[in-house]
C-alpha positions, 0 to 999 in steps of 0.5 A: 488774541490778536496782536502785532504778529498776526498783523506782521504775518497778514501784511507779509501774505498782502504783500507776496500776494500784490507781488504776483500781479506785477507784469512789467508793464509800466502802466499796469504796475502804476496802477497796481503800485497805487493800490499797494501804496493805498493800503499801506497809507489807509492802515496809517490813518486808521491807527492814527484816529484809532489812537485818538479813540484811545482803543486798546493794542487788540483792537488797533490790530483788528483795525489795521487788518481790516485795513490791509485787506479793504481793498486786496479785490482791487488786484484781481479786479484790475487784472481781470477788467482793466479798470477800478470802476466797481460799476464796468466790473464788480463790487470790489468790497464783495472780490476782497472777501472772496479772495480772502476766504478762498485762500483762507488768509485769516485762519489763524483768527478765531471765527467770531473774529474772522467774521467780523473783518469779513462784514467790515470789509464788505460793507467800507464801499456801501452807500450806507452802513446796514442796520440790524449790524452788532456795535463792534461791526458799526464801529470798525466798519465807521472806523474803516470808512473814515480812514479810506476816505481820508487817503482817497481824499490824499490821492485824488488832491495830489493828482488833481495838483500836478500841472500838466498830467497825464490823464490817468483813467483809472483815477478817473473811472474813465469820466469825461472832463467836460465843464457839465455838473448833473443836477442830480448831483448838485441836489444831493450835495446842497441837501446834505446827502452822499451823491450816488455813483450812478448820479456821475456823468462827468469828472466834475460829478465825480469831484463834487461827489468826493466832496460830500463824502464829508456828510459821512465821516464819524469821528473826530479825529477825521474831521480834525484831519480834512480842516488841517489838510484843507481837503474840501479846499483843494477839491474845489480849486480843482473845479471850475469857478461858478457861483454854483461851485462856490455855493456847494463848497459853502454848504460843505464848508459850512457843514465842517464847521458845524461838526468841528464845534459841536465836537469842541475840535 
């Protein structure tokens, strides 16, 4: 039986864990300190749209724990690589699992359940869920997509928002900010299709490809959240002013709207 004192002993092994990759360098812990912050908040927005899934306390913690450990390979990839481009180094989704098996983190849990978060996390960054995969494993693995991406919208706008930053290359995987937008890009967001990483050559791909993470949202309570929090919004404020950008926002806009009635919310 899972329950809030298995939650509370993982979360306390996270964050010993994150702990032993403070150094003293300031730019090193910022970026150590935006993963840790990352967790905390992404296990926030899963029990908030858990909740509105009316799921019951065992399976709220089960989420939550995948959501602690969603990106505990982000640590050792920064450590190890100096960035957060998962294309420079390694899949991170494939660097959590290992960590967590290689110190056996989940072994108060029975194996059907470690299992399960296991194929969770390795699957929140794919382009696309596999298929051949049990209900349970789609469901918490939607779950868990929905409520990183919620979060990583949050980061991405605030930074965007601050006048005058510093330009922080891990938040921007290190792309050029140049006016430039690739076709490919803008092909896969007017079709209504995620836009593949390796599509990117410039900041602004990256921000469109923030965008069309919408086509890949599933439940209400996420759709509820990118409207009142005007998600698409900002992210288009952040990008130059062309009838281009403007069509794209509109296709997603459009597309947010479609899922809002048909969902009645």
């Amino acid at each position: 039986m899972i329950n809030q004192e298995t939650v509370s002993a993982l979360r306390t092994w996270f964050s010993d864990y994150v702990q032993t990759f403070q150094t003293g360098d300031p730019e090193h812990d910022q970026n150590i300190d935006l993963k840790d912050e990352h967790t905390r908040r992404v296990c926030t927005e899963i029990l908030d749209i858990g909740k509105s899934l009316r799921l019951n306390p065992e399976d709220l913690c089960l989420a939550e724990i995948t959501a602690v450990f969603h990106d505990v390979g982000r640590f050792e990839q920064y450590a190890r690589y100096g960035t957060f481009s998962d294309h420079k180094s390694e899949d991170h989704a494939k660097l959590s699992v290992k960590i967590l098996c290689k110190y056996d983190v989940l072994k108060g849990l029975n194996q059907s359940k470690r299992e399960l978060i296991l194929r969770v996390i390795s699957y929140h960054n794919r382009i696309e869920i596999p298929e051949g995969e049990t209900e349970e494993c789609l469901f918490f693995t939607k779950l868990l997509r929905d409520a990183d991406k919620v979060d990583i919208w949050r980061v991405v706008t605030d930074y965007y928002r601050q006048e005058d930053r510093p330009r922080n290359g891990t938040i921007e995987l290190g792309l050029p900010d140049t006016p430039e937008i690739s076709d490919e890009v803008c092909a896969d967001l007017m079709a209504g299709r995620i836009v593949r990483m390796h599509s990117m050559k410039t900041l602004n791909d990256f921000k469109l490809l923030q965008m069309a993470w919408i086509y890949d949202v599933n439940f209400p309570r996420t759709f509820e959240i990118i409207h009142e929090r005007g998600y698409m919004e900002l992210i288009r404020d952040a990008l130059p002013q062309s009838e281009k950008i403007s069509e794209m926002y509109s296709r997603v806009r459009s597309y947010l709207e479609e899922r809002r009635r048909s969902l009645n919310i």
